[in-house]
DOFIMI-660444 format. One record per residue (C-alpha): residue in one letter; x, y, z. Coordinates in steps of 0.001 Angstrom, whole numbers. Layout:
REM residues N
<atom "A", <X, Y, Z>> ...
This chain:
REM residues 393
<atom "X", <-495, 6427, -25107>> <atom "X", <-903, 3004, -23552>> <atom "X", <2629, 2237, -21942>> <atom "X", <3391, -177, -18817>> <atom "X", <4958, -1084, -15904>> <atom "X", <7802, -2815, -13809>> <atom "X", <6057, -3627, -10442>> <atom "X", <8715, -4732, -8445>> <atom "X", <6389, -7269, -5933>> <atom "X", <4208, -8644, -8350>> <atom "X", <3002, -12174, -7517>> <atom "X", <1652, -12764, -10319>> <atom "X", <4189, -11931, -13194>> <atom "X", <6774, -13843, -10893>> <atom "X", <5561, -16588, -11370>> <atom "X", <6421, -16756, -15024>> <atom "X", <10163, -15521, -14397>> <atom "X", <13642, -16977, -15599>> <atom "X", <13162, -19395, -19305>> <atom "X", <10051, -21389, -18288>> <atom "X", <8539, -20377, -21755>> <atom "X", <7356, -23013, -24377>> <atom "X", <6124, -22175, -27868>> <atom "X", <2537, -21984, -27379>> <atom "X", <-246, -20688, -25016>> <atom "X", <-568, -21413, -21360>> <atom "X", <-2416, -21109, -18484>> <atom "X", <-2592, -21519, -14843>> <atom "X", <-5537, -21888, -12334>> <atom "X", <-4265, -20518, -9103>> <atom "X", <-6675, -21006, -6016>> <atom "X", <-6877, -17330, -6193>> <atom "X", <-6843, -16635, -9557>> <atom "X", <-6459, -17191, -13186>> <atom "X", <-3411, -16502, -15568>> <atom "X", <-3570, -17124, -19459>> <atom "X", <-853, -16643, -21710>> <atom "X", <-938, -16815, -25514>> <atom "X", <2473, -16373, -25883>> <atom "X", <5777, -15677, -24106>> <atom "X", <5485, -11582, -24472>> <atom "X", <1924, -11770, -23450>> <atom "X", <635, -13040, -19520>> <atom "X", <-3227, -11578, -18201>> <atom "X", <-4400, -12079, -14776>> <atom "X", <-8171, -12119, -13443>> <atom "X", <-9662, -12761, -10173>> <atom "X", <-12025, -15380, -9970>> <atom "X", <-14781, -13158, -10349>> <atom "X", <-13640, -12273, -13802>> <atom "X", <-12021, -9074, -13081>> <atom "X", <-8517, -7886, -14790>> <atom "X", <-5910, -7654, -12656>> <atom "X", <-2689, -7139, -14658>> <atom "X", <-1432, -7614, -18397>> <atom "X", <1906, -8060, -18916>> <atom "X", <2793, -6744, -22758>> <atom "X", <6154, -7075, -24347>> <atom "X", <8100, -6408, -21931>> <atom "X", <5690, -4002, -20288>> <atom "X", <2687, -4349, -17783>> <atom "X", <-548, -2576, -16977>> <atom "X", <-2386, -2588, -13561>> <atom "X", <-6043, -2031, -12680>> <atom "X", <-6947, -1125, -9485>> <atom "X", <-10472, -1620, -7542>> <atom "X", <-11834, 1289, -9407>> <atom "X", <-10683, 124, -12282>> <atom "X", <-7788, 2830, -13032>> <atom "X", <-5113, 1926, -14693>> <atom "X", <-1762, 2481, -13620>> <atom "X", <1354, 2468, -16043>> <atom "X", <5119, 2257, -15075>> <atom "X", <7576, 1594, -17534>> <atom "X", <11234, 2473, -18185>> <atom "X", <12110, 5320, -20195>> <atom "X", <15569, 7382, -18838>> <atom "X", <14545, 5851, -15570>> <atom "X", <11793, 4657, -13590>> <atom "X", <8258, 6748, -15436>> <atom "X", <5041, 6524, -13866>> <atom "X", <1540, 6937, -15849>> <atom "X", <-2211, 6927, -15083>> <atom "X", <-4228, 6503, -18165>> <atom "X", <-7279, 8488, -18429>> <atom "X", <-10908, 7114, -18572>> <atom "X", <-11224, 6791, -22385>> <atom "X", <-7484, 5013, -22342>> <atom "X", <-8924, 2746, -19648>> <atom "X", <-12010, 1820, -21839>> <atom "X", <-9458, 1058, -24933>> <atom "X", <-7056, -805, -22985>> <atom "X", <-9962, -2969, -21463>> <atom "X", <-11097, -3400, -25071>> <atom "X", <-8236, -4267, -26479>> <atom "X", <-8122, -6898, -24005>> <atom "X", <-11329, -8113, -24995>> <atom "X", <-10233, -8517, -28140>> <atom "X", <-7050, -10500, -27213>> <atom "X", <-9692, -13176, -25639>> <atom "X", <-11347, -13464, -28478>> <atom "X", <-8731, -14091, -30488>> <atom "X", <-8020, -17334, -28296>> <atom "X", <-11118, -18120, -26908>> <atom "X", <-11548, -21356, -29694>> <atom "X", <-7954, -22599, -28443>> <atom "X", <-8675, -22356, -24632>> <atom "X", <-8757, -25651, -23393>> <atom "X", <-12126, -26925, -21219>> <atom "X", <-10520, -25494, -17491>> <atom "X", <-9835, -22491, -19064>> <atom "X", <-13032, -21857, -20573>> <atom "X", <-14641, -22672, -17364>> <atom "X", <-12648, -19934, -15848>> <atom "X", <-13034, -17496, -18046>> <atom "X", <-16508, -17305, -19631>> <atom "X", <-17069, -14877, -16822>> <atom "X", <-14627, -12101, -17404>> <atom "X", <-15726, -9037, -17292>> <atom "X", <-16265, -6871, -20588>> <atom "X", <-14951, -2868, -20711>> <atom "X", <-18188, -1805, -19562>> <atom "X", <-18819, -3586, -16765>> <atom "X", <-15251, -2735, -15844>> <atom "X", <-15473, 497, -15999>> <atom "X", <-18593, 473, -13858>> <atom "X", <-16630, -1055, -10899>> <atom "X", <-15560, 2808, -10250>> <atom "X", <-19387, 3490, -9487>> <atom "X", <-19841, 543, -7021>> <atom "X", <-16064, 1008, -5455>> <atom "X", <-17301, 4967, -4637>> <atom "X", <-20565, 3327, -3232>> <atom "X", <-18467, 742, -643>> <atom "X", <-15247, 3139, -157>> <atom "X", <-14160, 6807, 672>> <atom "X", <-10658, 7415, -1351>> <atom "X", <-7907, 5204, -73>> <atom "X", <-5443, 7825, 64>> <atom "X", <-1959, 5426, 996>> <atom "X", <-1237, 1708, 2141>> <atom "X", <1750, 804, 3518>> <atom "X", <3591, -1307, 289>> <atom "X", <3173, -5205, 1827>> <atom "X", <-813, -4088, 2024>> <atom "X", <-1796, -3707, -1367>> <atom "X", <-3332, -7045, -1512>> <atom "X", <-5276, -6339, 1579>> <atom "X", <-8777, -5996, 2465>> <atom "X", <-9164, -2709, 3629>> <atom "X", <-11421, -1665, 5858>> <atom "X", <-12186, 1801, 6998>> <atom "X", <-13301, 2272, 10343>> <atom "X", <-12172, 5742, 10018>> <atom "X", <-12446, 8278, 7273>> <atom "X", <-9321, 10801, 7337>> <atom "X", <-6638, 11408, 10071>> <atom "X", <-6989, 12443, 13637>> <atom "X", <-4144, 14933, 13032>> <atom "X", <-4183, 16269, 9610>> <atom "X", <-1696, 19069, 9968>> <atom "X", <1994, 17774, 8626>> <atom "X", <3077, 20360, 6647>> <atom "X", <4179, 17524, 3757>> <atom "X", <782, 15474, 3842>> <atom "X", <-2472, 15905, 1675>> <atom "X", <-3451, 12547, 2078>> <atom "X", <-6526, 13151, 3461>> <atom "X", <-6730, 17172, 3090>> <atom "X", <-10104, 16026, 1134>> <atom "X", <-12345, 15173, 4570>> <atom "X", <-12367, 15477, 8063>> <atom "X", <-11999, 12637, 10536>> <atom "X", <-14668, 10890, 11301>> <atom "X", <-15416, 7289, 12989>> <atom "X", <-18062, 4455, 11709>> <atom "X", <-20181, 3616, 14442>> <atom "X", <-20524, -47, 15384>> <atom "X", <-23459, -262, 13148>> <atom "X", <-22137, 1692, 9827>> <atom "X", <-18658, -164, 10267>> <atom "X", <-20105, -4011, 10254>> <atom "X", <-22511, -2305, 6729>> <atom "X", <-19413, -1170, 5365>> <atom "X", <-17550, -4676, 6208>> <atom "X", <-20707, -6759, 4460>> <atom "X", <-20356, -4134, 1576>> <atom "X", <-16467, -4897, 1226>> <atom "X", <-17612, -8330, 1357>> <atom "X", <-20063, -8281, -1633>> <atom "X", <-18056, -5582, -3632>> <atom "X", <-14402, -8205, -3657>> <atom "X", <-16833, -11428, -3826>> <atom "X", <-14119, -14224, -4530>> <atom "X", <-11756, -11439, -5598>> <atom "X", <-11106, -11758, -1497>> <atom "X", <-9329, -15314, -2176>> <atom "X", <-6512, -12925, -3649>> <atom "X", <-6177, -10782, -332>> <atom "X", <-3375, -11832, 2151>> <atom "X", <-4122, -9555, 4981>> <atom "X", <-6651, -6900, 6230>> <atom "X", <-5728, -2929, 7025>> <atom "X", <-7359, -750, 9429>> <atom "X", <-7717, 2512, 7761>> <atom "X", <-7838, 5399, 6932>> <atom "X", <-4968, 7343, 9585>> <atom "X", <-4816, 6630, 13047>> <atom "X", <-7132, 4378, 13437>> <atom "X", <-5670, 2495, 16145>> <atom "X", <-6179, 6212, 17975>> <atom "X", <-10007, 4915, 18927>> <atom "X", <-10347, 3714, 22180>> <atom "X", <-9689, 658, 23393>> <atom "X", <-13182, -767, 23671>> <atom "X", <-14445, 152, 19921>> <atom "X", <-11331, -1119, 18763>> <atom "X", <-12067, -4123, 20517>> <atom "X", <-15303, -4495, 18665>> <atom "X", <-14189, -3851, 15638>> <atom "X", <-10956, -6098, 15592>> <atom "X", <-14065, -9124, 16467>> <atom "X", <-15985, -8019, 13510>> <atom "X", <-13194, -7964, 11083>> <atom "X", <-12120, -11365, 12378>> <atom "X", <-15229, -12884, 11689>> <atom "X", <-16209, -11454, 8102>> <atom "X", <-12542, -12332, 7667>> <atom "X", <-11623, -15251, 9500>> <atom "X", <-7691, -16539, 9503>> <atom "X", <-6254, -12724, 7378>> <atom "X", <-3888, -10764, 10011>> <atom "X", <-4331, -7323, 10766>> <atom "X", <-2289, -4479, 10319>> <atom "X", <-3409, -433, 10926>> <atom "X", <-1614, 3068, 10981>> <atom "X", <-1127, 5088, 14349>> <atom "X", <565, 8227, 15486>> <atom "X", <3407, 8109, 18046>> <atom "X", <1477, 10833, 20065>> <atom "X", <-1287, 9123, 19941>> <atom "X", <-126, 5869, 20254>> <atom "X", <550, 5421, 24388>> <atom "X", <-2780, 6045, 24682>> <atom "X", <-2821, 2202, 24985>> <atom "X", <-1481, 322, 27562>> <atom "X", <409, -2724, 27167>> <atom "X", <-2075, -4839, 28463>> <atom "X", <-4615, -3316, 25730>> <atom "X", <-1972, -3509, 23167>> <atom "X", <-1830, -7768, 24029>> <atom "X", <-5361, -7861, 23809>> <atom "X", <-5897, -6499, 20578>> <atom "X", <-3258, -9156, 19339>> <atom "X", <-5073, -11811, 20496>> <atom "X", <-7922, -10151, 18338>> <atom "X", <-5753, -10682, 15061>> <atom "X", <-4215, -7262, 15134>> <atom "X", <-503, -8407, 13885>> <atom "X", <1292, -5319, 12674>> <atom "X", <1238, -1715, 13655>> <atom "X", <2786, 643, 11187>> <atom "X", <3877, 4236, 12520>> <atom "X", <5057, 7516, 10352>> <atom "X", <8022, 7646, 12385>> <atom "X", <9417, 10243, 9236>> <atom "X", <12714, 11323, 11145>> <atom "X", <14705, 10204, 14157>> <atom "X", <15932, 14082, 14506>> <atom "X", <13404, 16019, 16900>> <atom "X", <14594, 19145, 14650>> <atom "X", <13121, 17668, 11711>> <atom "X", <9816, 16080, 13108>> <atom "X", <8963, 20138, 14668>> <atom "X", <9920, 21263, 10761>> <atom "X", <7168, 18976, 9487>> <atom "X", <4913, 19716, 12310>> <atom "X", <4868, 16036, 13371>> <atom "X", <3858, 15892, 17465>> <atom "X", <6010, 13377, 19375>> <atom "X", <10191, 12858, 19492>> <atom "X", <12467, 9910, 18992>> <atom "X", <12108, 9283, 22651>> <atom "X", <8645, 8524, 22401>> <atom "X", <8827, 6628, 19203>> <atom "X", <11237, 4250, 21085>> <atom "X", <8964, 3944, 24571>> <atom "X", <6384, 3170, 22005>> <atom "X", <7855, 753, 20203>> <atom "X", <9128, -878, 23291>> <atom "X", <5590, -1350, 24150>> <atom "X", <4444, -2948, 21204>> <atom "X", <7061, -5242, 20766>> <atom "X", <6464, -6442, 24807>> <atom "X", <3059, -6981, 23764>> <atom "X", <4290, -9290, 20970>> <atom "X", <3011, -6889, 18256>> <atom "X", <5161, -6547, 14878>> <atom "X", <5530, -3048, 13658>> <atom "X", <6363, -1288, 10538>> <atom "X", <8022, 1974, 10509>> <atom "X", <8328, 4388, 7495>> <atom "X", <11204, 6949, 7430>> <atom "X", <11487, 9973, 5087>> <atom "X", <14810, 9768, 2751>> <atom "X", <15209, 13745, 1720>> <atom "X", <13141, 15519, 4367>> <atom "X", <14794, 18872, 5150>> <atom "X", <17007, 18820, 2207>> <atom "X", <20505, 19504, 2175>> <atom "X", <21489, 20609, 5309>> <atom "X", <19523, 17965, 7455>> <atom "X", <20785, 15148, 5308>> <atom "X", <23158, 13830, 7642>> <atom "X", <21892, 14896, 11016>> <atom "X", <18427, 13341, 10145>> <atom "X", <20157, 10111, 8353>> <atom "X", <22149, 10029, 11516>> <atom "X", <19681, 10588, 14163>> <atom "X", <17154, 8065, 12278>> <atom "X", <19990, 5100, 11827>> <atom "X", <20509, 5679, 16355>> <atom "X", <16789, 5854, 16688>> <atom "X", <16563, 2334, 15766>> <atom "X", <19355, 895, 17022>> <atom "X", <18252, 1660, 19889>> <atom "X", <14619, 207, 19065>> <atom "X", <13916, -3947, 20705>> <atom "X", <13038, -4342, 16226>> <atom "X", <14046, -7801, 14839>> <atom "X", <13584, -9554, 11133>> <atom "X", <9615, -9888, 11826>> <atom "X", <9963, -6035, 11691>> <atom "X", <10107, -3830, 8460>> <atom "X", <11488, -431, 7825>> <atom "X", <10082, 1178, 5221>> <atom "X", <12248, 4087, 3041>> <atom "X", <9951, 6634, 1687>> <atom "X", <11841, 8652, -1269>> <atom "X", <10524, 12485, 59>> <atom "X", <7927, 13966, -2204>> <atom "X", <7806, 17920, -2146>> <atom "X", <3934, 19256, -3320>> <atom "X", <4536, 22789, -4525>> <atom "X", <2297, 25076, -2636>> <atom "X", <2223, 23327, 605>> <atom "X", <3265, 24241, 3976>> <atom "X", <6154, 22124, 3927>> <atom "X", <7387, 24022, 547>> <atom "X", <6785, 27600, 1720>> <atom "X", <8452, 27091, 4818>> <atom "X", <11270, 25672, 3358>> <atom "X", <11837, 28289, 844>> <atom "X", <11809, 31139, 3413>> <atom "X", <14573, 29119, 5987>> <atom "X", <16810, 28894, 2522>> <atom "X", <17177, 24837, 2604>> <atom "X", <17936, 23385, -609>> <atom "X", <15902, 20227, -1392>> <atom "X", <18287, 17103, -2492>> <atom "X", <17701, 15920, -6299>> <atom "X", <15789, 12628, -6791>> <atom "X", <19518, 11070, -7538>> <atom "X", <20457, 11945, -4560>> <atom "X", <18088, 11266, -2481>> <atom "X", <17546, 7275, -4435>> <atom "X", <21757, 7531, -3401>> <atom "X", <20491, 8299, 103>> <atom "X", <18057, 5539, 48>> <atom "X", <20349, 2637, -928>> <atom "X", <23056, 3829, 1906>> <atom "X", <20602, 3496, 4703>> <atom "X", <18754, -7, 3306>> <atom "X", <22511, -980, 3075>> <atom "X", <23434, -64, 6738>> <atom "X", <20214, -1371, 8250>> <atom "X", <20203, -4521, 6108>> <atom "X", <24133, -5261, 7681>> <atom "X", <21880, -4607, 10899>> <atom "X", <19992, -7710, 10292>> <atom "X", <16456, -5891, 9461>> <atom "X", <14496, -5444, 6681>> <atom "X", <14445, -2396, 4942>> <atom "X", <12763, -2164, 1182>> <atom "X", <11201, 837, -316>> <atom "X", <8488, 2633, -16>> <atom "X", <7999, 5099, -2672>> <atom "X", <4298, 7084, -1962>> <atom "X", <3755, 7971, -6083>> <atom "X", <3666, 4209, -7074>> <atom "X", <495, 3158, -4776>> <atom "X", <-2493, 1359, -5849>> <atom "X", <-5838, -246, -4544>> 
């Protein structure tokens, strides 16, 4: 069944929000991209290379991501989420088709010229082919990089062994040489073609890439600044892995565009970080951060809401909210508040089970999310969600 989605960030469907409806079709030509609505219920975006990028329908909406999946949230007894399969994509992309056709004798000259390009459900659905051919999977993005160019100058995670994670239990880690990681940056480059115009940043990736040493990160924070001149840069590191820098190494990667560094800080309770088999403590998580914000770096840091269930609730809400007080953060900073997914079968699950903790409901734990954004938000930081099962690229 072809349902649809709320995304709460969209940039695209904001733009039509509040009354600004008139009876007939409209249109805008964004620098970036192209929006064309036939009717007040009805608003598709493309990229300028002809590519879908959203249709909002009725009330609903329906996302495509790089490999053209597409991803369905809509509200049913609460927030649902939805993936439709292949043949669903293929009949949704048709039935967009057809919606174009419908219109294409009204569209008015600009229009036209925009969209005599879009792609058709076949060559969408081919985009999976050439995204496998420029990418490994992109496992997770931190929410504000979803619009980014990602890059990966790593493939999986230097660690790899939190009980709670299977991001990347699919590969090893391995590192691009200098050579493979400008290909793969040209590739990125022909594969987005003007879809780039929509991309506000670029991301390091895949985990802990900032872990590489100082002088390859060096080379590759030059190459991404000049395949992508003017975008900031933002990566993923490990606490423990983290001070490998120095401060001095931390300033001069800024000056090479790097502009955010997001950490899995998870908990601010040392208890629960050894429970999840996460290396490092708060105390090192602060020194850390204390050295990238004296090296005039911004970072993001993404806490766990419902790790160690029941009985940790409060020590670990507790110990997290004193963590970062404690933290030099200000409003250039973001927390992010990940809603704790269990995966039945992992290590995270089995251990659990055999210490007796009882895992909080997803009310409770949303309950436990708006307390803390409310607390840190009196703070004077910014705290939003970050909720793992609604990511996209």
């Amino acid at each position: 069944m072809l349902r649809a989605f709320y995304p709460e960030q969209d940039i695209f469907l904001s733009l039509w929000a509040g009354n600004r409806y008139t009876l007939g079709m409209k249109h805008h030509l964004y620098p970036h991209s192209t929006t064309f609505s036939p009717d007040p219920q009805t608003v598709l975006s493309f990229d300028l290379e002809g590519r879908l990028i959203s249709v909002f329908l009725q009330g609903t909406v329906y996302k495509r991501d790089l490999s053209s999946g597409v991803h369905v949230r809509y509200q049913q007894q609460g927030r649902q989420r939805e993936k439709l399969s292949g043949e669903e994509a293929r009949q949704f992309y048709s039935k967009v088709q057809d919606l174009l056709l419908r219109h294409q004798d009204d569209f008015p000259a600009e229009l036209s010229a925009r969209l005599k390009s879009v792609y058709g459900p076949e060559q969408l659905m081919q985009e999976k082919e050439r995204f496998l051919h420029v990418y490994r999977p992109i496992s997770i993005l931190p929410p504000d990089q979803y619009l980014a160019v990602v890059l990966q100058a790593t493939e999986g995670c230097t660690w790899n062994k939190c009980t709670f994670c299977n991001f990347y239990a699919d590969r090893p880690f391995k590192v691009k040489t200098p050579l493979e990681f400008q290909a793969h940056v040209q590739d990125v480059k022909n594969f987005l073609g003007q879809g780039v115009l929509l991309r506000r940043s670029v991301f390091l990736a895949d985990g802990n890439a900032l872990a590489l040493g100082f002088s390859r990160l060096q080379d590759m924070l030059k190459t991404t600044r000049e395949a992508f001149p003017g975008l900031p840069i933002s990566s993923f590191i490990d606490v423990f892995t983290g001070n490998k820098h120095t401060r001095e190494e931390w300033k001069a990667l800024k000056e090479l565009g790097l502009q955010r560094v997001f950490i899995g800080m998870e908990s601010g309770l040392d208890e629960v970080l050894s429970f999840i088999n996460k290396p490092g403590s708060q105390q090192d998580l602060q020194e850390f951060v204390s050295d990238l914000k004296a090296a005039g770096l911004q970072v993001g840091l993404i806490l766990m809401v419902g790790v160690g269930g029941q009985e940790f609730r409060e020590p670990h809400a507790q110990a997290s909210l004193d963590a970062l007080e404690q933290m030099p953060l200000d409003r250039e900073d973001l927390i992010y508040l990940s809603p704790f997914v269990e995966h039945p079968g992992f290590t995270y699950s089995e251990k659990r089970q055999s210490l007796g903790l009882t895992p909080m409901s997803e009310l409770e734990v949303e309950a436990e999310l708006s307390r803390l954004a409310k607390i840190l938000r009196s703070r004077g930081l910014k705290a939003a969600r970050y909720d793992i099962r609604e990511f996209l690229y």
